[in-house]
C-alpha positions in Angstrom: 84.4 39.8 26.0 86.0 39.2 22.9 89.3 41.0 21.4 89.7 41.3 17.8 93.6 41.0 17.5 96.0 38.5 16.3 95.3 36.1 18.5 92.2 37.0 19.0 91.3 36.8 22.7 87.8 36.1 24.3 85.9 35.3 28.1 83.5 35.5 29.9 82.8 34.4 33.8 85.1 34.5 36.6 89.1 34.2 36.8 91.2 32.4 38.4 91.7 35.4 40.6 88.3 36.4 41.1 87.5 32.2 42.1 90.6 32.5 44.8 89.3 35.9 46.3 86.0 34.2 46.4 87.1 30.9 48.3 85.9 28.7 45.8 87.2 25.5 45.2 88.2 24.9 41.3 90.0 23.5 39.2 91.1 24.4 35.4 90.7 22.3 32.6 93.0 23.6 29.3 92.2 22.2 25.4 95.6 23.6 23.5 94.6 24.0 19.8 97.6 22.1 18.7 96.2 18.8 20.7 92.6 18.9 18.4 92.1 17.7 15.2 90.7 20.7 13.6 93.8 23.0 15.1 96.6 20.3 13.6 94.3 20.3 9.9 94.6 24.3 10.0 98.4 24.1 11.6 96.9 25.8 14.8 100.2 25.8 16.8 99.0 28.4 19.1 95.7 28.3 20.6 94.1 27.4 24.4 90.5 27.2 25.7 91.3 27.3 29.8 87.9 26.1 31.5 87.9 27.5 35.3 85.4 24.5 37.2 84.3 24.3 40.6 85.0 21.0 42.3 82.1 20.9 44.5 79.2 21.2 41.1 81.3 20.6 38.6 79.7 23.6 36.6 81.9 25.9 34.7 82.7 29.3 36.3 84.8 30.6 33.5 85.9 30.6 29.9 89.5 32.0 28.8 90.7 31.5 25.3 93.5 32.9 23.2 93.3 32.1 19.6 91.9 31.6 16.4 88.2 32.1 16.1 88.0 32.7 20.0 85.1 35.3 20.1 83.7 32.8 18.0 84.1 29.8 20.5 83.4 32.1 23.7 79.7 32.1 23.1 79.2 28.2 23.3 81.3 28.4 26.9 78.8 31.2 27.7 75.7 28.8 27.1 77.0 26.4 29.2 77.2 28.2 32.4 73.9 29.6 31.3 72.4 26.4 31.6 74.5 25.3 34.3 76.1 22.1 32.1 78.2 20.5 34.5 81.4 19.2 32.8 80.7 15.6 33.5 77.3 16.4 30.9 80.2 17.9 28.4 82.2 14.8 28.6 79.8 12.1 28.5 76.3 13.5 26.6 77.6 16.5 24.4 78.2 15.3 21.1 80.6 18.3 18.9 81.2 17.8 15.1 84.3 16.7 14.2 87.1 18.1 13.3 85.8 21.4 14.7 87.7 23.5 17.4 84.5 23.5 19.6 86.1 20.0 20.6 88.3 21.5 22.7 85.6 22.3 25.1 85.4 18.5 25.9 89.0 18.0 26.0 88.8 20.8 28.8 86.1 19.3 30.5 87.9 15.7 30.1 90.8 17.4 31.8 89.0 19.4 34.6 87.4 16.3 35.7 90.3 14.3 36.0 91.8 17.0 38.4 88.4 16.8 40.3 88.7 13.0 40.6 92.4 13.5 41.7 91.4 16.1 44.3 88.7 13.9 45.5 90.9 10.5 46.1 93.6 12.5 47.6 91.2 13.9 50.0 89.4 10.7 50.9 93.0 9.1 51.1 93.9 11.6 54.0 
């Protein structure tokens, strides 16, 4: 989906709510534009790319993101889950140019996986 308004607004996969109604187990990973190179260069102080994970394969179930150039950025979120690209592939093998906003897809992934590691010591801790 992909909403041609100022910001533009684009998704595809599953929501937080759908994930929740479904049981699953996720976590979400968020890029802000404002925290990526290529959003400070263009003065991008509004912008997110939210990643929706599941903890158990690490695969992306959902894309959200609300700004610039979002239908634009959507469409490498939907290749991804596609190919079922696990975020730990997105942090450590996919290489993005730089500066480019697609960037922010690793910064999500970064994030996501921390809360996956978090989740997973606090639950061998117990």
């Amino acid at each position: 989906m992909g909403v041609y308004t100022i910001p533009e607004m684009s998704s595809v996969g599953h929501s937080e709510e759908e994930v929740q109604t479904e049981g699953i187990d996720y976590v979400v990973g968020k890029a802000h534009y404002d925290e990526i190179a290529r959003g400070y260069i263009r003065g991008d102080h509004f912008g997110l790319l939210k990643l929706i994970v599941c903890v158990d394969s690490k695969r992306i179930l959902g894309v959200h993101i609300v700004g610039a150039d979002a239908a634009n950025l959507v469409h490498i979120g939907q290749c991804f889950m596609m190919n079922h690209t696990s975020v730990e592939t997105i942090v450590h093998e996919v290489i993005f140019n730089y500066p480019t906003l697609a960037e922010a897809y690793k910064i999500a992934a970064k994030s996501a996986l921390k809360k996956i590691e978090e989740k997973s010591k606090q639950s061998k801790a117990a």
